[in-house]
C-alpha positions as CSV (number, residue, x, y, z in Angstrom):
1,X,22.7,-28.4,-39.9
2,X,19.6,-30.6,-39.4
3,X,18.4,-30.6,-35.6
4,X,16.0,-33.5,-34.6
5,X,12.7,-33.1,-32.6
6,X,14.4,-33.7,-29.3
7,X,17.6,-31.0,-30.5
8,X,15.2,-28.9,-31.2
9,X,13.3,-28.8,-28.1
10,X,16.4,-28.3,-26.1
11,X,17.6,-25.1,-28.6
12,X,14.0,-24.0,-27.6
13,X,14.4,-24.7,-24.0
14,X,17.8,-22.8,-23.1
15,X,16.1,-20.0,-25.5
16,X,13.2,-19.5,-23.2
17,X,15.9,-19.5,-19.9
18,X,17.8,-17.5,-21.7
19,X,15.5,-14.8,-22.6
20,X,13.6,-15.3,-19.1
21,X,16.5,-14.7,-17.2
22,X,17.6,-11.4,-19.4
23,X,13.7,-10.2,-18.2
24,X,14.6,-10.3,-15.1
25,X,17.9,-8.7,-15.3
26,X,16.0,-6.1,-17.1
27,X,13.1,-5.7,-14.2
28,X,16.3,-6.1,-11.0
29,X,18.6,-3.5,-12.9
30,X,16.4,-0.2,-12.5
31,X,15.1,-1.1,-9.0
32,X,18.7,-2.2,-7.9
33,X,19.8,1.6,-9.3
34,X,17.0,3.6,-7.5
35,X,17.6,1.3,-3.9
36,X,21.5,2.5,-4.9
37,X,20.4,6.0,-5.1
38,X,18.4,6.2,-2.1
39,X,20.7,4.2,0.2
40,X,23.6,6.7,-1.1
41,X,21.6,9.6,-1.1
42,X,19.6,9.6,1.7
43,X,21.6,7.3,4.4
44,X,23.4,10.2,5.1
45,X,20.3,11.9,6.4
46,X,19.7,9.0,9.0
47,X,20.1,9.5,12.6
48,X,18.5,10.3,15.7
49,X,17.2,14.1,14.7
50,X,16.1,12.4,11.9
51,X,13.5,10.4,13.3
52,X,12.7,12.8,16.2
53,X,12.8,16.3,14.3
54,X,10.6,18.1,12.2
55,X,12.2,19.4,9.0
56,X,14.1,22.6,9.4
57,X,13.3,25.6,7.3
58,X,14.6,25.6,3.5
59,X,18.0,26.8,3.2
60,X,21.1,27.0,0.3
61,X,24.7,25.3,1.7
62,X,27.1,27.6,1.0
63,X,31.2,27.7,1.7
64,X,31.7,27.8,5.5
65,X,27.8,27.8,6.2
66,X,25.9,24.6,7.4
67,X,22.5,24.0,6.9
68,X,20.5,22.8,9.6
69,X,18.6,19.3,8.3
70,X,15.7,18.4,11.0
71,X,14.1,15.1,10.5
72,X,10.9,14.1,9.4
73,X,9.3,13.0,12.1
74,X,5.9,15.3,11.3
75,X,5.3,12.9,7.4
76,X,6.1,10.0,9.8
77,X,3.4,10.6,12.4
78,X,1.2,12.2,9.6
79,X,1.5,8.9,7.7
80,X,0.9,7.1,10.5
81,X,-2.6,8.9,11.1
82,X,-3.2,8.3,7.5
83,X,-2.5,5.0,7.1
84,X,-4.3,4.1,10.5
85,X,-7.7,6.4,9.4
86,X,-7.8,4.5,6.5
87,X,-7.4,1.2,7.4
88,X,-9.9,1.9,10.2
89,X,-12.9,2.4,7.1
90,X,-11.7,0.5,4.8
91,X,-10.7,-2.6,6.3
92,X,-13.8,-3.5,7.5
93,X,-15.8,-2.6,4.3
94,X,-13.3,-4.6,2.4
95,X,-13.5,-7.1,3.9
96,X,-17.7,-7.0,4.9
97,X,-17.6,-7.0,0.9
98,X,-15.6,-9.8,0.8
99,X,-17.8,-12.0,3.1
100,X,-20.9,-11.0,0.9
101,X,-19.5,-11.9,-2.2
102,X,-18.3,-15.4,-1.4
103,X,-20.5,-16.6,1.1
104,X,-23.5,-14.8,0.4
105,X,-23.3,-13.9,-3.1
106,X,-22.7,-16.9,-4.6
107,X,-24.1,-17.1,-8.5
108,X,-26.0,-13.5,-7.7
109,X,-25.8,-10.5,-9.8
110,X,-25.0,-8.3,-7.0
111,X,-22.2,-10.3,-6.2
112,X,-21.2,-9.6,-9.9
113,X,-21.2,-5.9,-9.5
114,X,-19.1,-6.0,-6.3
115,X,-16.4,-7.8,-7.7
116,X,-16.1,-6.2,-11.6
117,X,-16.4,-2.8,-9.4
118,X,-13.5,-3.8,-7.1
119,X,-11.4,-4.6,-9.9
120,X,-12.4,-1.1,-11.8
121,X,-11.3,0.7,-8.7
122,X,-8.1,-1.0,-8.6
123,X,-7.2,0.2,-11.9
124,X,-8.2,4.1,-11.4
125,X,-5.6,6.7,-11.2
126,X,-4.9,7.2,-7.9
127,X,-5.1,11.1,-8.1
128,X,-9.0,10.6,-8.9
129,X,-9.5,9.4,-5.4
130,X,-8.1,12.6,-4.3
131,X,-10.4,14.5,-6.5
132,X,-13.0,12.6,-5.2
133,X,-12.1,13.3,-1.6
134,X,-11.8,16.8,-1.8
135,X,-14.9,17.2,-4.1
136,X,-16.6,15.6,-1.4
137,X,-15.7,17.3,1.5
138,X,-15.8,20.7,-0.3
139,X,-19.7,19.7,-1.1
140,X,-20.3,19.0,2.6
141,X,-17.9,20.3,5.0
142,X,-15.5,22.9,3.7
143,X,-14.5,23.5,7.3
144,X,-12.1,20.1,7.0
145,X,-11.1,20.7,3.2
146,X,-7.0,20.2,3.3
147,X,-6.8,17.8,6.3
148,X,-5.7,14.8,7.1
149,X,-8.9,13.3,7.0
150,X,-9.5,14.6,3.8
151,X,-6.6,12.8,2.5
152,X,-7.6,9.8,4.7
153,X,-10.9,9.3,2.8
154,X,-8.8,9.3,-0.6
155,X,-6.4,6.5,0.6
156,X,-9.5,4.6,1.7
157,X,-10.7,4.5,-1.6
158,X,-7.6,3.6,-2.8
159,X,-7.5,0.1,-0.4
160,X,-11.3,-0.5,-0.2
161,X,-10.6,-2.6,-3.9
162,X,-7.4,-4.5,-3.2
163,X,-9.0,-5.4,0.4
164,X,-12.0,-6.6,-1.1
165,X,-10.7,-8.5,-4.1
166,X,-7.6,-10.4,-2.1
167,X,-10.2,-11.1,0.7
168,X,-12.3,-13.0,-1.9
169,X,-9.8,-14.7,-3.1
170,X,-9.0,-15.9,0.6
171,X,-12.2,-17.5,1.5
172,X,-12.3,-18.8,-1.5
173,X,-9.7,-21.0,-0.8
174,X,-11.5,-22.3,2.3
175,X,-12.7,-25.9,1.3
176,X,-16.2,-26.5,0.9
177,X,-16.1,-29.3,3.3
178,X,-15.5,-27.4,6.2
179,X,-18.6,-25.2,5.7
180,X,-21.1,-28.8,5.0
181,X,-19.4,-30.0,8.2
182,X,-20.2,-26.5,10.4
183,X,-23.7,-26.8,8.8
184,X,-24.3,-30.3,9.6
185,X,-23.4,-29.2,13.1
186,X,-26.0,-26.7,13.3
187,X,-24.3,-23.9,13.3
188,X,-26.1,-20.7,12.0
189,X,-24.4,-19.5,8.6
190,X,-23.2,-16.2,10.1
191,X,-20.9,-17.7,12.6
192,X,-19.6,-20.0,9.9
193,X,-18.7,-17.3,8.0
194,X,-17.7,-15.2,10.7
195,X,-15.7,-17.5,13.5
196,X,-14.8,-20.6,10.7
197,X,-14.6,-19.3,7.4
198,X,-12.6,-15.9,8.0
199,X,-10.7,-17.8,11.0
200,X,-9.4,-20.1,8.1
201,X,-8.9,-17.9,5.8
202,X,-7.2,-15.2,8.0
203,X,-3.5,-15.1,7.0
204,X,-4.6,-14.6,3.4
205,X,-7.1,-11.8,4.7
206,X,-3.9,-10.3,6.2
207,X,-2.2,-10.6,3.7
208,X,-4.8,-8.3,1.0
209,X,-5.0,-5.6,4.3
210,X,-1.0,-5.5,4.4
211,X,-1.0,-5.2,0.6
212,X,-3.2,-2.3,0.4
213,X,-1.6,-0.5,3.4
214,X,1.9,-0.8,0.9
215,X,0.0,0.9,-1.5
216,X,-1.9,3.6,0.4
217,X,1.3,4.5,1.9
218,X,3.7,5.4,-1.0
219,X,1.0,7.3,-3.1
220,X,1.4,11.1,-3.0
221,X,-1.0,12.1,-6.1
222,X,-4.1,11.9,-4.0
223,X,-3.0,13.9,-1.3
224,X,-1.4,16.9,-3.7
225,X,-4.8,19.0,-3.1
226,X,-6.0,16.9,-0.3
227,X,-4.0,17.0,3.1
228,X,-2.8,20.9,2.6
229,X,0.8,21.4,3.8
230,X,1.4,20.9,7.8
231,X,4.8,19.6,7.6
232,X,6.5,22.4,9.0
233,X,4.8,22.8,12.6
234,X,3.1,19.9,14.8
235,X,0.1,18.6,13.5
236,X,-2.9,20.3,15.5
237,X,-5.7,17.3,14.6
238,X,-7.0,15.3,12.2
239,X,-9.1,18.1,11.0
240,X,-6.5,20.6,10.3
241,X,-3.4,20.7,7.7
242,X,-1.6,17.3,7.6
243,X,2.1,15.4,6.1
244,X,3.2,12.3,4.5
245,X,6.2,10.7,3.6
246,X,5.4,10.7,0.3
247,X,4.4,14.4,-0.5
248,X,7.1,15.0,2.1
249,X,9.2,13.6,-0.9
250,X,7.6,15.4,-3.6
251,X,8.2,18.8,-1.9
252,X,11.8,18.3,-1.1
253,X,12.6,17.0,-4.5
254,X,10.9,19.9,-6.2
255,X,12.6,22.6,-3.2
256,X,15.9,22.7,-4.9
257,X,17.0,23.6,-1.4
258,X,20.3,21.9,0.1
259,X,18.6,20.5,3.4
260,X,15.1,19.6,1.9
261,X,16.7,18.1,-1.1
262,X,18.6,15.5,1.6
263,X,15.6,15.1,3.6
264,X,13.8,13.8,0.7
265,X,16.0,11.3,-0.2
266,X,16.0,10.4,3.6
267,X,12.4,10.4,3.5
268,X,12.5,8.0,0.0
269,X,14.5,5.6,1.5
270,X,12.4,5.5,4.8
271,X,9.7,4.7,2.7
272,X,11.2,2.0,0.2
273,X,12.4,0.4,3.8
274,X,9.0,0.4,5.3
275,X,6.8,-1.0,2.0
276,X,9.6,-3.3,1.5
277,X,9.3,-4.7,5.1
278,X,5.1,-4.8,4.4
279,X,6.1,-6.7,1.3
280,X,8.3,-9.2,2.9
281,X,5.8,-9.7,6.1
282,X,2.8,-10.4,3.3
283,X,4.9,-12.7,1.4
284,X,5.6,-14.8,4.7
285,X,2.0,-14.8,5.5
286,X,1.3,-15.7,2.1
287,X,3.8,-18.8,1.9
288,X,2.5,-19.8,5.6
289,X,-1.2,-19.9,4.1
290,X,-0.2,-21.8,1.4
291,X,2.1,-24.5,3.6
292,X,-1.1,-24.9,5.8
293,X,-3.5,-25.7,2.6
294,X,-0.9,-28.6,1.6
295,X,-0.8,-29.2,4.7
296,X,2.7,-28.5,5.7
C-alpha cells in the first residue's frame, strides 16, 4: 500500500508518540515500584517514636517476642548537621565562583577552567569525595578523622559543582540591558553584580543551592569511611562520630535484623519524602523564574 508524503508523516508522527510515551512508561514503572515498596514497607515504621527516638538495639522477632523499633531521630539530626555544614562552605564558594565566571570572567581562560572543572566534578564518583575527605583530614588532623565534619567536607565537594554550574547559568539569564543601564547610572561593577545581578537572578540561584542539597543528602558512599558510626548514642559534636539518613539505610538493610531492617525502610521513605519535596520546591522556583523572564 502506497502512503503519500503527508501519510507518511503522520505514520511517523504517532510512531514517535508512540514510542515516547512507552519511554516514559519505562522511566515511571521502576520508580513507581520502589515509592510502592517504601510506602509499604516503611509506613509502618512511622509515628511519633519514630521521629523522636534513636534506633533501638538490633534484635531477631520471634513468636510471642516484640522487638523494640526506636526511631531515627539521631540520622535526622546528623543529616541535618551535614547538610547545614555543607551548605555553609559550599554555598558561598559556589556561588563566589559563579559571580567570577559570568561577570568577571567573561572570554578569560580562567573562567574556562572554572567552568570545564565544575562540570568534571559533577561527574566524579561520589565515593571519591569521601576519599578525599578522609585523606585530607588523616594528613592534617587525625584527631577529627570519622566525624561529622569529616563527612561534611565530602558533601561539600559534592555541591560545590552543581552550585557553581546552575548559578552560571542563572546570571546568565540576566539581560544585558540591565547591567548597561546600572552602569550608565554609576554604579560601581561590584554592587551590580552583587545587589542587581544576583538580586535578579536569585530564584534560579535558589534553585542550583536546593538542587545540590537533594543531592548531598541521599548520597551514602562518601560517608561509608567518613562520618564513623554515632547512630546508636546522641551525637557529642561535630568533631566526634556522626549519622545520616542514608548510611542509616545502608546499615539497616545490610543488619538482617527484624527492627533495623523496618527502620531502614522507614528511614528510605523519609528520605524519598524529603528530596522529593526539595525537588518539587526547586521546580516551583524554577517555573516562577521562568514566568518572570516572559514576563508573566
Amino acid at each position: 500500500m502506497m502512503f503519500d508524503r503527508h501519510g507518511r508523516r503522520k505514520i511517523f508522527s504517532h510512531s514517535m508518540t508512540v514510542l515516547s510515551g512507552l519511554a516514559v512508561v519505562v522511566i515511571l514503572v521502576p520508580l513507581v515500584a520502589v515509592i510502592y515498596e517504601a510506602v509499604v514497607q516503611g509506613g509502618a515504621a512511622f509515628s511519633v517514636t519514630f521521629f523522636t527516638q534513636r534506633p533501638a538495639n538490633p534484635c531477631f522477632a520471634h513468636p510471642g517476642i516484640a522487638c523494640p523499633l526506636g526511631g531515627v531521630y539521631t540520622p535526622i539530626e546528623g543529616t541535618l548537621e551535614l547538610i547545614g555544614l555543607a551548605s555553609l562552605v559550599a554555598v558561598p564558594i559556589g556561588i563566589g565562583a559563579a559571580v567570577f565566571t559570568v561577570e568577571y570572567g567573561r572570554n578569560r581562560a580562567i573562567a574556562r577552567v572554572i567552568s570545564t572543572t565544575a562540570d568534571v566534578l559533577s561527574g566524579v564518583p561520589s565515593i571519591l569525595a569521601g576519599i578525599f575527605a578522609f585523606t585530607l583530614f588523616l594528613q592534617f588532623d587525625k584527631a577529627i578523622v570519622n566525624s561529622t565534619l569529616d563527612g561534611s567536607l565530602a558533601l561539600t565537594v559534592l555541591m560545590i559543582p552543581i552550585v557553581t554550574r546552575t548559578c552560571e547559568e542563572a546570571l546568565r539569564t540576566v539581560p544585558e540591558s540591565v547591567r548597561e543601564a546600572a552602569l550608565a547610572l554609576g554604579i560601581s561593577r561590584w554592587k551590580i553584580s552583587v545587589r542587581i545581578v544576583l538580586v535578579t537572578a536569585l530564584p534560579g540561584v535558589v534553585t542550583g543551592v536546593l538542587l545540590s542539597v537533594a543531592r548531598a543528602a541521599g548520597e551514602a558512599a562518601p560517608l561509608l569511611f567518613t562520618i564513623g558510626n554515632g547512630c546508636l548514642h546522641p551525637l557529642q559534636g561535630i568533631d566526634q562520630q556522626g549519622c545520616a539518613l542514608p548510611l542509616w539505610i545502608y546499615w539497616g538493610a545490610t543488619s538482617a535484623t527484624t527492627n533495623w531492617y523496618t527502620l531502614a525502610w522507614g528511614a528510605a521513605l523519609l528520605l524519598i519524602l524529603m528530596v522529593l519535596a526539595i525537588s518539587i520546591t526547586s521546580r516551583l522556583v524554577l517555573n516562577r523564574t521562568v514566568r518572570r523572564m516572559r514576563g508573566g
